[in-house]
LOBADO-354582 format. One record per residue (C-alpha): residue in three letters; x, y, z. Coordinates in steps of 0.1 Angstrom, whole numbers, plus 5000, padded with zeros to 4 digits. Layout:
BEGIN
ALAXYZ...
This chain:
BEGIN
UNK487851165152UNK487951185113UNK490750965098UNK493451255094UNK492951335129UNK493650995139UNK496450895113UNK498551165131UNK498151095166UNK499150735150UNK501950885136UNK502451105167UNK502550825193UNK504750645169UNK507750945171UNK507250955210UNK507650525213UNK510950645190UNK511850855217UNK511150685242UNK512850305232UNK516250485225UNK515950685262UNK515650295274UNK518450175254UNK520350465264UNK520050365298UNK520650055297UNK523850095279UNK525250355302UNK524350145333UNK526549855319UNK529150095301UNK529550435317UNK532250505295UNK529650525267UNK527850755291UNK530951005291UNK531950975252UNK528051095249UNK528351375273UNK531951455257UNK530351425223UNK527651675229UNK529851925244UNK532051925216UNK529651945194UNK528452275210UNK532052375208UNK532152315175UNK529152485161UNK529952795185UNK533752825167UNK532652775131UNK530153025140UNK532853275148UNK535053155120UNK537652905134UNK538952555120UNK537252305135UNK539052025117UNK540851935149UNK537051925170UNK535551715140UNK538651435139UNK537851415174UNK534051385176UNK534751105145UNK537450955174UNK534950935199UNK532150775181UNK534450515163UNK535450455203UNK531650415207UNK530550165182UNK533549945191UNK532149915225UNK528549785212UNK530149625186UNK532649395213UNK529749345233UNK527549185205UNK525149525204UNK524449645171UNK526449995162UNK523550185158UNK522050055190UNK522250435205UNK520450595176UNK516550645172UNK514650375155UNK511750475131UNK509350285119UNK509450425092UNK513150525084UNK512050705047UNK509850985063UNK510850935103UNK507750865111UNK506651225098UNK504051075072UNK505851305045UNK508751325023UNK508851715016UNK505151785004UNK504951404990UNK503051165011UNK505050865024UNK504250555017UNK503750465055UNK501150755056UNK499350615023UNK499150295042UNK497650385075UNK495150595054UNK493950305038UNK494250055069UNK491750345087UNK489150335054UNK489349965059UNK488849955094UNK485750195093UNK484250025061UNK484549665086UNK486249515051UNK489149375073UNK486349165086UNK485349085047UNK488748985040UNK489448745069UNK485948545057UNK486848615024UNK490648465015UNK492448224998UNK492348005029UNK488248015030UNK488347934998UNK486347584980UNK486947474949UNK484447214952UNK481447474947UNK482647484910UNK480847184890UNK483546914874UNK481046824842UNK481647054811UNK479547404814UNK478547514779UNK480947564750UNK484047554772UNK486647344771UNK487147294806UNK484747234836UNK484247544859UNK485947344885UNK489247274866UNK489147634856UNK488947784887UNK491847604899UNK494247754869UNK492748114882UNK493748034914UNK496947944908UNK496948234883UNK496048444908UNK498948304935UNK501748384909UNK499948744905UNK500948794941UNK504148624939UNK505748834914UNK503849174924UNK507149364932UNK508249254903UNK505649324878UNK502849604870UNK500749344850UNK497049474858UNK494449174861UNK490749174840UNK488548924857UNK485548874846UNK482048674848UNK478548654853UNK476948764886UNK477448514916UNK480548314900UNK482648444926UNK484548714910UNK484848934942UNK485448654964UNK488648624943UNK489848974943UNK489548984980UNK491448724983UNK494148864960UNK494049194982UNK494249015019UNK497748825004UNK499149174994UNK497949355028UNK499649115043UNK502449175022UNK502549545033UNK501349665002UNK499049905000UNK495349814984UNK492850054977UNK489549864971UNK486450084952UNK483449994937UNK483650174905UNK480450344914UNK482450484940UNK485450584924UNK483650754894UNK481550944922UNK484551024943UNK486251124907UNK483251404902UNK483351494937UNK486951584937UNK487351734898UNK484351984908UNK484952084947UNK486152394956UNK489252464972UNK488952345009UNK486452055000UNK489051924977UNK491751965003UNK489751695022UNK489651484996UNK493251534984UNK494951225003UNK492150994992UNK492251094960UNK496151054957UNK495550664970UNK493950654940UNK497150714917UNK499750614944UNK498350304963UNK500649984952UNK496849794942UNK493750004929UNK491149744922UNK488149834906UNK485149604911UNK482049594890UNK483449784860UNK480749864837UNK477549924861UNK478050284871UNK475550504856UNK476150774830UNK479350604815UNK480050864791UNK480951134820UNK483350884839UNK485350754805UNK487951074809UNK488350974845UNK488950604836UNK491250664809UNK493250904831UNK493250634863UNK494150404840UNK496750554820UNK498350754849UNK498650404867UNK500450244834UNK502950494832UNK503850454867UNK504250074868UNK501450094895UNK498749764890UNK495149754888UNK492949424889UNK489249534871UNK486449314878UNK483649314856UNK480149144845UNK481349194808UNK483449024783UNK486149184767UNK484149284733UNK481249414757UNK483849644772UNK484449764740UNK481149784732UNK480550014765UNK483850244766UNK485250224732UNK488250184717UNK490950374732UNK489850294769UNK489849904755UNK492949924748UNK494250044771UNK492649854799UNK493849504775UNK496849594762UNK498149594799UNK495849324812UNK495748934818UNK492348814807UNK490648574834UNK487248464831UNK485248294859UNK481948064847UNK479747814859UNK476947834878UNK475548054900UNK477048014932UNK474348254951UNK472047934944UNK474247674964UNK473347834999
């Protein structure tokens, strides 16, 4: 079963549990209170009164002051027996789309969410992310004697980043800061981001994780498709734009750079405008990424960024 397949039986199964947890309800109510049972009954009837008159052209003001009678009647029976007053209506799991998956044509955020939770489940990263956390975390790998020209130690740095990186999460609803993080290989740059993106999972955010290798393939793959193919990809692709998190990791070792700066700058940009964040994570220092993408997608990228660089040693070496 491919992922759309499966996200709506999800979606599916979740609108007949609706169903089926206000039929228990229901019950349960009208066994203790069988007046509620008759109001119901009552209701329904005059509501098929009611729609039957209009129909035909006759004032229902009298049929609609009673319906409003009967439900007050209702809710003051759930209310005096400490139920909540909209214990007799369906419960959705999603109460924006009703557990449809869409709002009109526009995806739902509940949809966007189970897309990504089925990408994650079939890449295994959920089993990444649970060796992979803030938790699992060791600052103690990071040297305490000054590394280079720096003015810290690796180990006292790495402690600001994490506590950097805790108030990124913190104030995520709140902000559309993007994050740069960047280092030499093995200084445990990826580590970090994975981290940041198990907090905000668990946060019911949604995270899209891509190499950017990936994206910039997925990018071609989509722009150039024909019309069914790029159906398929359309949901994906709108994670891209939509998803509360885009992280990009590795920025700056996809081949052929020049055919993929359009398609950063418009990721980028789009993402900016909509107050949507995006943590880079990169080999190279900010005048490299110059160097590699030029100006405009430099600025763009820095002008929305915090800067957080990662250094020491190797940590591949330590095990």
């Amino acid at each position: 079963m491919d992922i759309k397949d499966n996200i709506s039986r999800i979606l599916e199964n979740r609108r007949i549990k609706d169903k089926e947890d206000l039929q228990k309800r229901k019950e349960e109510i009208y066994e203790k209170f069988p007046r509620v049972k008759t109001i119901d009954n009552t209701i329904k009837a005059f509501g098929f009164k009611a729609a039957s008159m209009a129909y035909d052209g006759f004032d229902v003001e009298e049929l609609k002051k009673r319906l409003k009678e009967l439900e007050e009647e209702k809710q003051t029976i759930l209310l005096e027996n400490f139920y909540p007053k909209d214990y007799l209506k369906i419960h959705y799991h999603c109460n924006i789309c009703k557990d449809t998956g869409f709002i009109g044509n526009d995806i739902c955020r509940c949809r966007r969410q189970l897309i990504i939770e089925e990408r994650y489940s079939q890449s295994n990263i959920k089993n990444l992310l649970q060796r992979e956390n803030f938790r699992t975390f060791n600052p103690n790998l990071y040297s305490k004697n000054l590394y280079k020209d720096y003015p810290i130690s690796p180990y006292e740095n790495i402690i600001r980043v994490g506590k950097d990186a805790k108030a990124y999460i913190n104030s995520f609803d709140k902000s559309s800061t993007n994050l740069y993080i960047f280092g030499d290989v093995g200084r445990g740059k990826t580590f970090l981001i994975n981290s940041i993106a198990k907090e905000l999972l668990d946060r019911n955010f949604s995270v899209v994780y891509m190499t950017a290798t990936k994206i910039f393939s997925f990018m071609n793959d989509y722009l150039y498709a024909f019309s069914e193919r790029k159906e398929f990809l359309q949901e994906e692709y709108d994670l891209i734009f939509k998803s509360d998190l885009l992280i990009i990791d590795d920025l700056g070792s996809e081949n052929d750079r020049n055919s993929n700066e359009s398609n950063l700058f418009d990721i980028v940009n789009d993402r900016i405008i909509n107050k949507k964040s995006i943590i880079f994570s990169s080999n190279y220092s900010e005048d490299e990424l110059r160097e590699i993408y030029g100006e405009r997608i430099f600025s763009r990228i820095m002008g929305s960024s915090h800067v957080i660089e990662i250094y020491g040693d190797d940590l591949r070496l330590l095990f």
